[in-house]
ZATORVEX-613346 format. One record per atom (N, C-alpha, C): x, y, z; atom name; residue in one letter; residue number from 1. Coordinates in Angstrom, 1 decimal, padded with zeros to 4 digits, m for minus. Atoms other than C-alpha are relative to their C-alpha. Last residue first. Example, Ala and Ser with C-alpha at 12.3 -4.5 7.8 and 13.67 -1.06 7.14 Angstrom:
% ZATORVEX-613346
NODE       x       y       z  atom  res    n
NODE  m000.9  m001.1   000.0     N    s    2
NODE   013.7  m001.1   007.1    CA    s    2
NODE  m000.8   001.1   000.8     C    s    2
NODE   000.9  m001.2   000.0     N    a    1
NODE   012.3  m004.5   007.8    CA    a    1
NODE   000.9   001.2   000.0     C    a    1
This chain:
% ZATORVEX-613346
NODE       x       y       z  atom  res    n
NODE   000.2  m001.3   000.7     N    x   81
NODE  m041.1   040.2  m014.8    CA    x   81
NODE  m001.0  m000.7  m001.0     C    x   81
NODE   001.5  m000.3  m000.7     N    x   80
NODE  m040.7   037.5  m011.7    CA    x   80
NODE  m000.3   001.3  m001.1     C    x   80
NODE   000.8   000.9  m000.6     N    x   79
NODE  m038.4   035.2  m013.9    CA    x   79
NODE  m001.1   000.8   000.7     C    x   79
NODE   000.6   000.4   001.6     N    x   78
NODE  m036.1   037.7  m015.5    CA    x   78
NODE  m001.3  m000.6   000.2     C    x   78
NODE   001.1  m001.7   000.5     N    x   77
NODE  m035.3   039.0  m011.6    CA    x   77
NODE  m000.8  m000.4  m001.5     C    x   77
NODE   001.1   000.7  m000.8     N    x   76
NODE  m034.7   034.5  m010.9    CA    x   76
NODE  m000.6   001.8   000.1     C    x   76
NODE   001.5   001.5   000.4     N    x   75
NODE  m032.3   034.4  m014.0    CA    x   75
NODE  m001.2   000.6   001.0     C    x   75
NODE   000.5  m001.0   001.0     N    x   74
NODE  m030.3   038.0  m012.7    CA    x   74
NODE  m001.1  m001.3  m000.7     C    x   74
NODE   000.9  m001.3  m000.3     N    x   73
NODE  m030.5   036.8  m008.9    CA    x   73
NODE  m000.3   000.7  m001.2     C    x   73
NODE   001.1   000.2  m000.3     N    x   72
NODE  m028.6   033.4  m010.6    CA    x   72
NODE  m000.7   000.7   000.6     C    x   72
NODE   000.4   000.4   001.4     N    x   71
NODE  m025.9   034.9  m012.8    CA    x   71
NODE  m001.6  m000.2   000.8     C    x   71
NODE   000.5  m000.6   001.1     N    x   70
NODE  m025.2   036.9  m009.9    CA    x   70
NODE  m000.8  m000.2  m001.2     C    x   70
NODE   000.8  m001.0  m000.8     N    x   69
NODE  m024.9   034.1  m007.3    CA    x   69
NODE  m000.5   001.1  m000.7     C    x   69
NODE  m000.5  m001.2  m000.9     N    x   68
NODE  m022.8   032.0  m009.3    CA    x   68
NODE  m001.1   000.7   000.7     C    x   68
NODE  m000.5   000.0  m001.1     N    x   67
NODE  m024.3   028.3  m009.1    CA    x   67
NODE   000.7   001.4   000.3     C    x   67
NODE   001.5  m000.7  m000.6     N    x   66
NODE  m026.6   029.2  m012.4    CA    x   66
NODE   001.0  m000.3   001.8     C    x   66
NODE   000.0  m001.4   000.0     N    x   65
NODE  m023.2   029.0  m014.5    CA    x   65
NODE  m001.2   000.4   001.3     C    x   65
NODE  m001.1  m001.2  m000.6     N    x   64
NODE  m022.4   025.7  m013.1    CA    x   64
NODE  m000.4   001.3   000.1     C    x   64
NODE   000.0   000.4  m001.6     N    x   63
NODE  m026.1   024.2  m013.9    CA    x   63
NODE   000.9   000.5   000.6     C    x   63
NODE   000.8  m000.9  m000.7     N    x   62
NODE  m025.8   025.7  m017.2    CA    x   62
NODE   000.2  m000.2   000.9     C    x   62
NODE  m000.9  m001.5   000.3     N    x   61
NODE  m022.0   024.2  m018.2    CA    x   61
NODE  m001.4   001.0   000.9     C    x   61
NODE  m001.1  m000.2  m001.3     N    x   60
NODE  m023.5   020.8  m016.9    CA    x   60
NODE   000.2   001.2   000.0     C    x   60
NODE   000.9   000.2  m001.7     N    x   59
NODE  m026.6   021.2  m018.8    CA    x   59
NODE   000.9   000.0   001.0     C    x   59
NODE   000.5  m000.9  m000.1     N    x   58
NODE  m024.6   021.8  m022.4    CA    x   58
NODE  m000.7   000.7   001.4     C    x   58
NODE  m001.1  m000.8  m000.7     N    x   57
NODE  m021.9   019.3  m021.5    CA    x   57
NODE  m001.0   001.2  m000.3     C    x   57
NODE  m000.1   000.2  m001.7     N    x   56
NODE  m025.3   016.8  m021.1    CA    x   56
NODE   001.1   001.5  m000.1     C    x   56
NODE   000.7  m000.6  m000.8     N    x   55
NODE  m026.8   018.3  m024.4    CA    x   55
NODE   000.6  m000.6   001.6     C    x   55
NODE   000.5  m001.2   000.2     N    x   54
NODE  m023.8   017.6  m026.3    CA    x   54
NODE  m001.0   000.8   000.8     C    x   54
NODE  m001.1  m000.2  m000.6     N    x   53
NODE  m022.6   014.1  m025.5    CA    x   53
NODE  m000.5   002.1   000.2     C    x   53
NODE  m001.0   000.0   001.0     N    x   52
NODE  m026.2   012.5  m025.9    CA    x   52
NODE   001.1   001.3   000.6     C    x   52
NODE   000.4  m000.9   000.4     N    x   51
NODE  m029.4   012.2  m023.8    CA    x   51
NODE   001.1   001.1  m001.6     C    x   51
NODE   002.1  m000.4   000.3     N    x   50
NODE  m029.8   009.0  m023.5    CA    x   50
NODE  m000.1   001.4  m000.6     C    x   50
NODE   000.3   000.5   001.4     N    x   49
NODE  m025.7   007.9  m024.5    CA    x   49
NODE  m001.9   000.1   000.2     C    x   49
NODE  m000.2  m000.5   000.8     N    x   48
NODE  m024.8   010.7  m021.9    CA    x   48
NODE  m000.5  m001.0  m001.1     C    x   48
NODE   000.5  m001.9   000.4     N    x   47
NODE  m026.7   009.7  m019.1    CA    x   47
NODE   000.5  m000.1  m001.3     C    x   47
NODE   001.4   000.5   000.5     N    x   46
NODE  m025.6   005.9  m019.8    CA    x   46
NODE  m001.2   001.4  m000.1     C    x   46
NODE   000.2   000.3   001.5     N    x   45
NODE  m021.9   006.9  m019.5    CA    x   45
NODE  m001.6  m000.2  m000.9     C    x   45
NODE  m000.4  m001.2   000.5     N    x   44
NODE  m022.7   009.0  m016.2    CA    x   44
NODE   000.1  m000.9  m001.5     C    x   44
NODE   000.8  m000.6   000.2     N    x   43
NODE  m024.5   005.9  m014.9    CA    x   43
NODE   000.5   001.0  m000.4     C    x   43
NODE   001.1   000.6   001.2     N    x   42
NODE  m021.7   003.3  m015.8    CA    x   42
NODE  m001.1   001.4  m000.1     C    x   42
NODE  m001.2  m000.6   001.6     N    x   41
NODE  m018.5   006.3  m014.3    CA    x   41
NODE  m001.5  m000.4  m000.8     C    x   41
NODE   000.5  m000.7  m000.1     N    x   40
NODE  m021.0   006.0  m010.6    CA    x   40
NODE   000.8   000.6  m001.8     C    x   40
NODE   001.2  m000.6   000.5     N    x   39
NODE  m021.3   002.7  m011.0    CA    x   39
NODE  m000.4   001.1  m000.4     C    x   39
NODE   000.6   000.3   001.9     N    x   38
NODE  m017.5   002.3  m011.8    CA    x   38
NODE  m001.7  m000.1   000.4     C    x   38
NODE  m000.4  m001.3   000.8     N    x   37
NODE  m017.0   004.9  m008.3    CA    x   37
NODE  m000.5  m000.9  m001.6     C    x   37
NODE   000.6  m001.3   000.8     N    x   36
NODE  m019.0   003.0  m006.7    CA    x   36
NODE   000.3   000.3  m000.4     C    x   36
NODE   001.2   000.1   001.0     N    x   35
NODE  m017.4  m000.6  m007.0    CA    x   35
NODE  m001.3   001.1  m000.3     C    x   35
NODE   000.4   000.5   001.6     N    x   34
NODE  m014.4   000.7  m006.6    CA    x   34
NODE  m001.1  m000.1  m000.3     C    x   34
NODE   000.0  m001.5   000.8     N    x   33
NODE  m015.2   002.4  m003.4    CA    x   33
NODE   000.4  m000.5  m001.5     C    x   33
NODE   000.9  m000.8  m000.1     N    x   32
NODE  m016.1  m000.9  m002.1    CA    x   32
NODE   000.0   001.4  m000.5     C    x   32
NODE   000.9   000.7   000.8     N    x   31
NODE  m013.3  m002.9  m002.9    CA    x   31
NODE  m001.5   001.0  m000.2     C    x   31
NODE  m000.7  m000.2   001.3     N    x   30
NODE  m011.0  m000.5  m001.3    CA    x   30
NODE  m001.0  m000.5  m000.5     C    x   30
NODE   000.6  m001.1   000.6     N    x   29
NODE  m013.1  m000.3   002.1    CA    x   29
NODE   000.5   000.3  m001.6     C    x   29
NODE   001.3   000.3   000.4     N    x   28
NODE  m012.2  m003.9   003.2    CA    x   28
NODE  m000.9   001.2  m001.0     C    x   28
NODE   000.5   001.2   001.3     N    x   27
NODE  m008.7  m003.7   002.1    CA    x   27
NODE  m001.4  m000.8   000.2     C    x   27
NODE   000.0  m000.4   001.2     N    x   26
NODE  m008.8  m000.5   003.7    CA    x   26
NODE   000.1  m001.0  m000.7     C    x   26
NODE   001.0  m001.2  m000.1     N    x   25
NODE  m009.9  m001.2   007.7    CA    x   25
NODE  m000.1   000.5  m001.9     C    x   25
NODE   001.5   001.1   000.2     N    x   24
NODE  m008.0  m004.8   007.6    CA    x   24
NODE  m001.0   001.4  m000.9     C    x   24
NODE   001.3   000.1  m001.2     N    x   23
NODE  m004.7  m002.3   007.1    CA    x   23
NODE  m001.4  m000.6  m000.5     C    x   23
NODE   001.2  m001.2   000.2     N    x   22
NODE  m002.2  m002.9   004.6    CA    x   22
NODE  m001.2  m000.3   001.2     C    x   22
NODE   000.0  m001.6   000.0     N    x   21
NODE   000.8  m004.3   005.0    CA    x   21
NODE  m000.7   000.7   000.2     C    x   21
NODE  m000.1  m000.1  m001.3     N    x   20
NODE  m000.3  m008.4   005.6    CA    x   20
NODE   000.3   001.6   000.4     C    x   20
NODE   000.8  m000.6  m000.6     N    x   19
NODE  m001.7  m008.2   002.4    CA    x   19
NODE   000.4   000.4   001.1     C    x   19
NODE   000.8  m001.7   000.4     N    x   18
NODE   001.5  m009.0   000.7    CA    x   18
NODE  m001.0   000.3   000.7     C    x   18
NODE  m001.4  m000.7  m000.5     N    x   17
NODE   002.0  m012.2   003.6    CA    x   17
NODE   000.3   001.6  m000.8     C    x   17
NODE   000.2  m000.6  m001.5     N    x   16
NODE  m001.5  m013.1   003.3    CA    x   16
NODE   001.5   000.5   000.6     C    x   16
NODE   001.2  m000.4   000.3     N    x   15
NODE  m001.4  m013.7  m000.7    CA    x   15
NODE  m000.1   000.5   001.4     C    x   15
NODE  m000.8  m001.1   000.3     N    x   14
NODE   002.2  m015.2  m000.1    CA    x   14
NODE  m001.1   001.0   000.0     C    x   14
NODE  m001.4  m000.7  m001.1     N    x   13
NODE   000.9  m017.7   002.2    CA    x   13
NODE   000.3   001.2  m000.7     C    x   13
NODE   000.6  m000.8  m000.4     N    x   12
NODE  m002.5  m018.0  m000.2    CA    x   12
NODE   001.3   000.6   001.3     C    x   12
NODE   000.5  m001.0   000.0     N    x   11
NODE  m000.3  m019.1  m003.0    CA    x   11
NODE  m001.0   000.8   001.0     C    x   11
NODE  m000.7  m000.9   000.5     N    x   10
NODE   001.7  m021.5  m001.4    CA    x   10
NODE  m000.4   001.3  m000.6     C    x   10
NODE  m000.4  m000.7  m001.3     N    x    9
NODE  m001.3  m023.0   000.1    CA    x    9
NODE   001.1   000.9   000.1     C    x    9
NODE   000.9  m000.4  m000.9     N    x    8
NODE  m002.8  m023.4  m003.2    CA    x    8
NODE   000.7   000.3   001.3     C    x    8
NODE   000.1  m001.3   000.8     N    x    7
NODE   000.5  m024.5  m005.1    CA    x    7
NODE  m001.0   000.9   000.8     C    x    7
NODE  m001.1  m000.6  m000.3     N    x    6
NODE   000.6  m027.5  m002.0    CA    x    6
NODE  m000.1   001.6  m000.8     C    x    6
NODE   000.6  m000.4  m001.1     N    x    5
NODE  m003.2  m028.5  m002.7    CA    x    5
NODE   001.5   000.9   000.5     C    x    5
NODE   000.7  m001.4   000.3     N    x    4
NODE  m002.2  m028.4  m006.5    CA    x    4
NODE   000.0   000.3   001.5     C    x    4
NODE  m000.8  m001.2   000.7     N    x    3
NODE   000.8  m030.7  m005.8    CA    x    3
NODE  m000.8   001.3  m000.4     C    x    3
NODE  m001.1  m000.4  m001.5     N    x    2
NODE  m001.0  m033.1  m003.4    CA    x    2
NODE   000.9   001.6  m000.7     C    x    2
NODE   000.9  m000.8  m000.8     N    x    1
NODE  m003.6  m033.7  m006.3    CA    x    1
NODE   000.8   000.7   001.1     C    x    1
């Protein structure tokens, strides 16, 4: 028993001696941006397996093209005719 409790304190000494570099401020905020960025990878994988690989790079590619300014005053003249 004495030999795990020793391994255990040996591993959190070195555990707070690596950490000890990095700022409180980022080894609270790391965890947390991991865990949105893989929600934000799961809900893009789950988009594409609803609507499939094709029609999403089809909708992305619109959605860009309609952010030029031209493309979109010539859509929204088509639209009032």
């Amino acid at each position: 028993m004495e030999k795990i409790s020793l391994f255990l304190v040996e591993i959190r000494t070195s555990a707070n001696s690596f950490l000890s570099q990095y700022e409180p401020l980022l080894l609270l905020i790391s965890p947390l941006l991991v865990i949105f960025f893989t929600s934000c990878v799961q809900s893009f994988f789950n988009f594409v397996q609803e609507k499939g690989l094709k029609a999403t790079v089809i909708g992305f590619f619109m959605t860009s093209i309609k952010l030029i300014p031209a493309v979109n005053n010539r859509i929204e003249a088509e639209k009032q005719k």
